[in-house]
DODO-65658 format. One line per 4 residues: number of its first residue (from 1); for each residue x, y negated, z of C-alpha. Coordinates in nm, 4 decimals, always signed. Each point is the difference from the previous one (the first is absolute). Example, Ala and Ser with C-alpha at 12.3 -4.5 7.8 and 13.67 -1.06 7.14 Angstrom:
BEGIN
1) +1.2300:+0.4500:+0.7800 | +0.1370:-0.3440:-0.0660
This chain:
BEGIN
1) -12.1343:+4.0032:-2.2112 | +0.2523:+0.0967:-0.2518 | +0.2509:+0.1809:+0.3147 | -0.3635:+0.1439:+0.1031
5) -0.0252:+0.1834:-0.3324 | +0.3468:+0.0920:-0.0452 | -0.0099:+0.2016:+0.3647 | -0.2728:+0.1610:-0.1035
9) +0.1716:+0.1357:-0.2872 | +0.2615:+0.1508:+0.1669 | +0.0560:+0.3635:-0.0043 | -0.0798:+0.1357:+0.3196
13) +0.1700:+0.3549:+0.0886 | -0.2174:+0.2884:+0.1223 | +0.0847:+0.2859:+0.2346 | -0.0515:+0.2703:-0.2976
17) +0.3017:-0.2748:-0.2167 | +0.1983:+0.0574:+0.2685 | -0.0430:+0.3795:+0.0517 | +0.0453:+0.0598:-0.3380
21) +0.3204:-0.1849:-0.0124 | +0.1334:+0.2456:+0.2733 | -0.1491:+0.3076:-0.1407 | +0.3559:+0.0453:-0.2128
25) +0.1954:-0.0108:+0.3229 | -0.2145:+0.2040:+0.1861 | +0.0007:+0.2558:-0.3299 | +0.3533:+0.0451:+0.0570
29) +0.0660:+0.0234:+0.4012 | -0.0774:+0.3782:+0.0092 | +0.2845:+0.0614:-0.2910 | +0.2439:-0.2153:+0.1795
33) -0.0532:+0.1003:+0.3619 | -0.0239:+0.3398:-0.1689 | +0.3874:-0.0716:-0.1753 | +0.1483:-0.1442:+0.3106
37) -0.1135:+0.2364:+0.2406 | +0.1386:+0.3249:-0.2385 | +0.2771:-0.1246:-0.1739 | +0.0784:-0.3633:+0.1210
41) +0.0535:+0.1294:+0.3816 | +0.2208:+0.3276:-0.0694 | +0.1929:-0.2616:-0.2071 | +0.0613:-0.1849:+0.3142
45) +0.1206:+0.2711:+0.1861 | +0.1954:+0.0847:-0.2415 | +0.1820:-0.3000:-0.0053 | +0.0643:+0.0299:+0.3400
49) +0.0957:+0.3393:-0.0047 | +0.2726:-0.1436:-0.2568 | +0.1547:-0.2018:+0.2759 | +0.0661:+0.2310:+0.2496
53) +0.2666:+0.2912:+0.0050 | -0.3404:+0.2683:+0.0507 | +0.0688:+0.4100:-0.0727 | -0.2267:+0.2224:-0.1232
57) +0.0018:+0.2032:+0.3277 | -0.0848:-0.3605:+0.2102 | -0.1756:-0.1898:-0.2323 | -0.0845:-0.2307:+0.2970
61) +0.3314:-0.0256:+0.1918 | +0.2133:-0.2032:-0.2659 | +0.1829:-0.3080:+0.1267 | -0.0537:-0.3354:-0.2337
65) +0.2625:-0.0539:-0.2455 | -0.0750:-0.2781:-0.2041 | +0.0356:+0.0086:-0.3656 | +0.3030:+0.2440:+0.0886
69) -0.1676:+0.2825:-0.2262 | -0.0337:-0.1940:-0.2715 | +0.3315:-0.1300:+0.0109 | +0.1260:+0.3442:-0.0047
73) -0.2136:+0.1155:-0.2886 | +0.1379:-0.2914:-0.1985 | +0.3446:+0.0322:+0.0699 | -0.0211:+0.4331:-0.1466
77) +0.0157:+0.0572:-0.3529 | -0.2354:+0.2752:+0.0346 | -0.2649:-0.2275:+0.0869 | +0.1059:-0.1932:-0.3293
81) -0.0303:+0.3548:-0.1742 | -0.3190:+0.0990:+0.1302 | -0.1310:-0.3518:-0.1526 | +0.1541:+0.0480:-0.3297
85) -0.1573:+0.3284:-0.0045 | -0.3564:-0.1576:+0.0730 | +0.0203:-0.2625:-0.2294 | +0.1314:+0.2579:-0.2993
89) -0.2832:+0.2024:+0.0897 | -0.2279:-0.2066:+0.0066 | +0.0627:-0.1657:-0.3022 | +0.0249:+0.3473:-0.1436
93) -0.3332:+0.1070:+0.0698 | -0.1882:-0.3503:-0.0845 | +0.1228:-0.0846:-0.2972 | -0.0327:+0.4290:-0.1374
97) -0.3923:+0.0089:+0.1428 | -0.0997:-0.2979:-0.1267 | +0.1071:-0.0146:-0.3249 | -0.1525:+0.3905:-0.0127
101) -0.2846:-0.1243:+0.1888 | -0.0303:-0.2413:-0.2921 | +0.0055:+0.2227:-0.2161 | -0.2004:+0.2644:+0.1020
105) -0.3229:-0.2890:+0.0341 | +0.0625:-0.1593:-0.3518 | -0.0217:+0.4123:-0.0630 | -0.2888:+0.1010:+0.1295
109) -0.1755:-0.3205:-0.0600 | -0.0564:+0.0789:-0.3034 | -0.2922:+0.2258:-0.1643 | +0.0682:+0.3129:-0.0350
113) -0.1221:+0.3455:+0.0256 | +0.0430:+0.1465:+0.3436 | +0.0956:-0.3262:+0.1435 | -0.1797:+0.0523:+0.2910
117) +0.1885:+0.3269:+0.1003 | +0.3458:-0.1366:-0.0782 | -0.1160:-0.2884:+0.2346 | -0.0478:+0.2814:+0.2335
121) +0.3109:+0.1948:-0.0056 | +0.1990:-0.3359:-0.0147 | -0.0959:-0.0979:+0.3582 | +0.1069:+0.3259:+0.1436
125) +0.3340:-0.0670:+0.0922 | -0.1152:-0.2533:+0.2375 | -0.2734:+0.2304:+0.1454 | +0.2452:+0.2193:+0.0917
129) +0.1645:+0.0328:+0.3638 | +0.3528:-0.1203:+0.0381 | +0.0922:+0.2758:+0.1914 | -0.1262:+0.2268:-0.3905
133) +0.1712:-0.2444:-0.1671 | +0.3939:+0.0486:+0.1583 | -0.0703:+0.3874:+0.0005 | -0.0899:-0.0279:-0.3496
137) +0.3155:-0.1905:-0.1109 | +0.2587:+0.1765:+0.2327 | -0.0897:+0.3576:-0.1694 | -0.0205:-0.1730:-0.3199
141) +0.3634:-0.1727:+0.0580 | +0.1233:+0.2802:+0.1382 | +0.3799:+0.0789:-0.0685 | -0.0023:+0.3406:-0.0787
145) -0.3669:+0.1340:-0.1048 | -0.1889:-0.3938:-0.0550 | -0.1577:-0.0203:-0.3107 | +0.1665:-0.3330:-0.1029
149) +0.3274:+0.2017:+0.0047 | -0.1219:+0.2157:-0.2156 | -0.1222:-0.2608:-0.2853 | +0.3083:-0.1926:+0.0018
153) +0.2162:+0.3362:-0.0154 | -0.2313:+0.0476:-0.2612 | +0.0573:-0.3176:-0.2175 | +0.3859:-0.0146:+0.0850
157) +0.0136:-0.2231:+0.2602 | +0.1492:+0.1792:+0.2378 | -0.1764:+0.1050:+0.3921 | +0.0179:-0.2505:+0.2803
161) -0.0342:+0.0100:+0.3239 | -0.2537:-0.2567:-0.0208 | -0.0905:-0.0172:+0.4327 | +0.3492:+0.0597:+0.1314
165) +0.2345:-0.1911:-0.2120 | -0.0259:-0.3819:+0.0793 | +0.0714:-0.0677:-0.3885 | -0.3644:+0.1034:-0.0919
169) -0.1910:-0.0016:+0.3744 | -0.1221:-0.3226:+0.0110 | -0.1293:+0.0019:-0.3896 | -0.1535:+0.3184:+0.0808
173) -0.1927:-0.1541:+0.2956 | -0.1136:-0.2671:-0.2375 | -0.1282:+0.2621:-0.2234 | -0.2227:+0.1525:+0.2330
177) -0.0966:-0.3140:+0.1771 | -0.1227:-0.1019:-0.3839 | -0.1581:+0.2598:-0.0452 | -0.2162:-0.0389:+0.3258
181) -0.1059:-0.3861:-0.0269 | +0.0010:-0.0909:-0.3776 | -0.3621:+0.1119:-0.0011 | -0.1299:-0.2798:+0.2805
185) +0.1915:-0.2309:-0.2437 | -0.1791:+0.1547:-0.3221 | -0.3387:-0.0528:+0.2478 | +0.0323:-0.3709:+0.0956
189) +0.1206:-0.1069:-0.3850 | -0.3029:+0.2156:-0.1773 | -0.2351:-0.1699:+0.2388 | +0.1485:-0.3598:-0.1072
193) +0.0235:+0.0890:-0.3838 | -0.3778:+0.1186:+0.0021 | -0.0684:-0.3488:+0.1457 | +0.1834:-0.1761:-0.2934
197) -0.3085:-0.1281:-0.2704 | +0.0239:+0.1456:-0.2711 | -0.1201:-0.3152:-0.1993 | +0.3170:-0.1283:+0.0276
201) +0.1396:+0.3290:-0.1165 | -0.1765:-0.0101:-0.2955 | +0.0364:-0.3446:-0.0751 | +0.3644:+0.0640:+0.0152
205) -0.0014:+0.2924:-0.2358 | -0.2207:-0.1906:-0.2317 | +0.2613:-0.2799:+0.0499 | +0.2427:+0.2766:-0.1537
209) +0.1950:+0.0152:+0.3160 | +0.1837:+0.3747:-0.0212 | -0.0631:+0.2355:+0.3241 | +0.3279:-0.1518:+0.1992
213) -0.0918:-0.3564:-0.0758 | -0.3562:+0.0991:+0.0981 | +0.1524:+0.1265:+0.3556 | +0.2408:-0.2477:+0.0243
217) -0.2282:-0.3386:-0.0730 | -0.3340:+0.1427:+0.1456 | +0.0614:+0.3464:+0.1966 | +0.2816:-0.0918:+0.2110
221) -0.1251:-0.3742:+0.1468 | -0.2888:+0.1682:+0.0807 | +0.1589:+0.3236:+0.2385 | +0.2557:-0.2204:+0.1145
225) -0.1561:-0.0597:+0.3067 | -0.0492:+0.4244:+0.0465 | +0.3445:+0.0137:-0.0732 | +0.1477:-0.2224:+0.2556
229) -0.2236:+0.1506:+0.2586 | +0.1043:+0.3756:-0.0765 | +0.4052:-0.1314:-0.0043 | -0.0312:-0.1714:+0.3164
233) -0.1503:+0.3134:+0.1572 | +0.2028:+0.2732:-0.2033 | +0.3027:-0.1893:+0.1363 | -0.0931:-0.0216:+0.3800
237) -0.1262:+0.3517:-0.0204 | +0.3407:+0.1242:-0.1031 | +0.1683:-0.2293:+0.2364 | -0.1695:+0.2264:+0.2625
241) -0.0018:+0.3350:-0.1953 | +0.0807:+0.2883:+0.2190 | -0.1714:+0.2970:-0.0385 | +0.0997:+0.1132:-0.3198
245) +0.4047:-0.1200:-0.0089 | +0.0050:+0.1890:+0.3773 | -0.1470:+0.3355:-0.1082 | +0.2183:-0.0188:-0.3258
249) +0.3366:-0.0730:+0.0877 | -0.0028:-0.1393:+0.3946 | +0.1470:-0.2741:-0.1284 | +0.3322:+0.1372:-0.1385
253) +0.1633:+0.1165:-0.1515 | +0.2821:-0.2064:+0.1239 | -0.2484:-0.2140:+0.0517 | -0.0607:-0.0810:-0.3396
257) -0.3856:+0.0059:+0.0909 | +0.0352:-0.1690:+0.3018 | -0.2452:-0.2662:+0.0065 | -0.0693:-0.2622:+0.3176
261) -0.3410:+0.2199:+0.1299 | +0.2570:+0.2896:-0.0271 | +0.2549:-0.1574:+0.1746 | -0.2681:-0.1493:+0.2868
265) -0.0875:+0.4108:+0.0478 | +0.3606:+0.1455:-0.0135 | +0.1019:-0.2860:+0.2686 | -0.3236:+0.0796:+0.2229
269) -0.0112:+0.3543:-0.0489 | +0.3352:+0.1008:-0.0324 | +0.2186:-0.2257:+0.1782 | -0.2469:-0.0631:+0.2408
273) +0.0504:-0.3936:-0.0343 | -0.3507:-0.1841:+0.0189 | +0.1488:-0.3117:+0.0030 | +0.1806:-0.0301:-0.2919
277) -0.2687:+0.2004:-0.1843 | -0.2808:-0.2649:+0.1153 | +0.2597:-0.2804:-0.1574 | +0.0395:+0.1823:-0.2926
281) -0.3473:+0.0853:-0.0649 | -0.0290:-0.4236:+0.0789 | +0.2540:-0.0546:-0.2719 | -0.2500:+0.1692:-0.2848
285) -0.2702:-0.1849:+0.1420 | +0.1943:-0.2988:-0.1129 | +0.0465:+0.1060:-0.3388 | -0.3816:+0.0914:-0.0519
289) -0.1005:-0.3696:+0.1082 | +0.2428:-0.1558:-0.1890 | -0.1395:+0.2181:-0.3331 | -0.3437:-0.1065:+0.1091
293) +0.1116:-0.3825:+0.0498 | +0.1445:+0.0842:-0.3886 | -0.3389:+0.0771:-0.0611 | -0.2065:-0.2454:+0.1369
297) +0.2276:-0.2922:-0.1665 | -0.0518:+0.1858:-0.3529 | -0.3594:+0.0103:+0.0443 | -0.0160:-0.3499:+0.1023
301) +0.1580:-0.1091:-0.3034 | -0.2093:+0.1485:-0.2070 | -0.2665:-0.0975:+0.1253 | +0.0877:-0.3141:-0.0076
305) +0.0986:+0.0008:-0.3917
């Protein structure tokens, strides 16, 4: 008797229990069939392309090489450069756009009058094409009439040949490259300091905690998470830059801008080397998963704090 009532208080599972615990799967099938089929598949190929000795003018008739491309890419210095560059760049144009990004949201997060068209002509820059963007910046950095010329001639400081000579190229890449994305930044860390309550806030200041303990204790533990997420992506993003260093400078001078997605389209589509290109183009596919691995362990950790 006692069994008797004890199976009759098991749970039993029903068909909706069961679709519901596959709904989250089933959610997410379109996204990832979605991801492999446009950008997990031309990965493949590209792998494979990376292995072979393929030209641009036969992309199809290249004979299988092994990891011979990679060895070679190793083994030259320039390959070494062309890193350097990307890493200096990129930590250029993180650490500048989010610290102004920063700024700019603590700014205009704040009451003011005319806040709401000062939000406006802060975003901007990032609603404006690329291809605007390097035009923009070339006449402006132009040796002999740019406009930057002329203020610094102005205050003393001399004029520079701020595209051509690799002394100031690469900063003046950064420059414009700030200029474009520190609004997204600004964007994503408004968004997470609206969502900060402002009971603690004001519990703080009625703690009399000054304005950077304020940030600092209350402010900043709550955006974390924003911030990680915008320097993960700010840092693959200019990992795979292009656009703007390539209209700019083409990657020199002396290849002082030379950056790996550069260096995969000079060895494509000037030496006509598919091969090596595909391997190097692998190579900064490396170092975005191992910032995203970076990443992930971060967030783990605090998340498990």
């Amino acid at each position: 008797m006692h069994n008797e009532v004890l199976t009759r208080k098991q749970p039993v599972s029903s068909p909706r229990r069961r679709r519901i615990t596959w709904a989250p799967y089933l959610f997410i099938a379109l996204p990832v069939l979605y991801s492999l089929a446009l950008s997990g598949l031309p990965l493949l190929k590209g792998f494979q392309l990376s292995l072979t000795s393929a030209k641009l003018l036969n992309p199809n008739g290249g004979r299988f090489v092994g990891l011979q491309n990679y060895q070679t890419l190793l083994a030259s210095p320039q390959t070494w450069a062309s890193i350097g560059v990307t890493l200096l760049y990129t930590l250029l144009v993180v650490t500048s756009s989010v610290l102004l990004g920063l700024a700019a949201a603590l700014l205009i997060n704040q009451y003011f009058f005319g806040r709401v068209v000062v939000r406006a002509m802060l975003t901007v820059p990032w609603a404006v094409p690329t291809v605007a963007v390097a035009l923009v910046f070339t006449w402006m950095m132009n040796g002999g009439s740019g406009i930057l010329n002329a203020v610094t001639e102005t205050l003393g400081l001399g004029r520079h040949e701020w595209l051509t000579d690799p002394t100031w190229a690469l900063l003046s890449v950064t420059v414009a490259t700030m200029w474009k994305v520190t609004p997204f930044v600004m964007l994503v860390l408004l968004a997470a300091l609206q969502a900060v309550p402002i009971e603690l806030v004001e519990a703080a200041r009625v703690d009399g905690a000054n304005p950077w303990t304020t940030f600092r204790v209350v402010t900043m533990p709550a955006i974390l998470p924003s911030l990680r997420v915008v320097v993960l992506l700010m840092t693959i993003w200019s990992f795979r830059r292009f656009e703007i260093i390539w209209l700019l400078t083409g990657g020199g001078p002396a290849d002082a801008t030379n950056t790996i997605v550069v260096g995969v389209y000079r060895t494509a589509f000037s030496q006509f080397n598919l091969g090596v290109a595909a391997a190097l183009g692998m190579l900064g596919v490396v170092m975005s998963l191992a910032v995203t691995v970076v990443y992930a362990v971060v967030e783990r950790q605090g998340t498990e704090r």
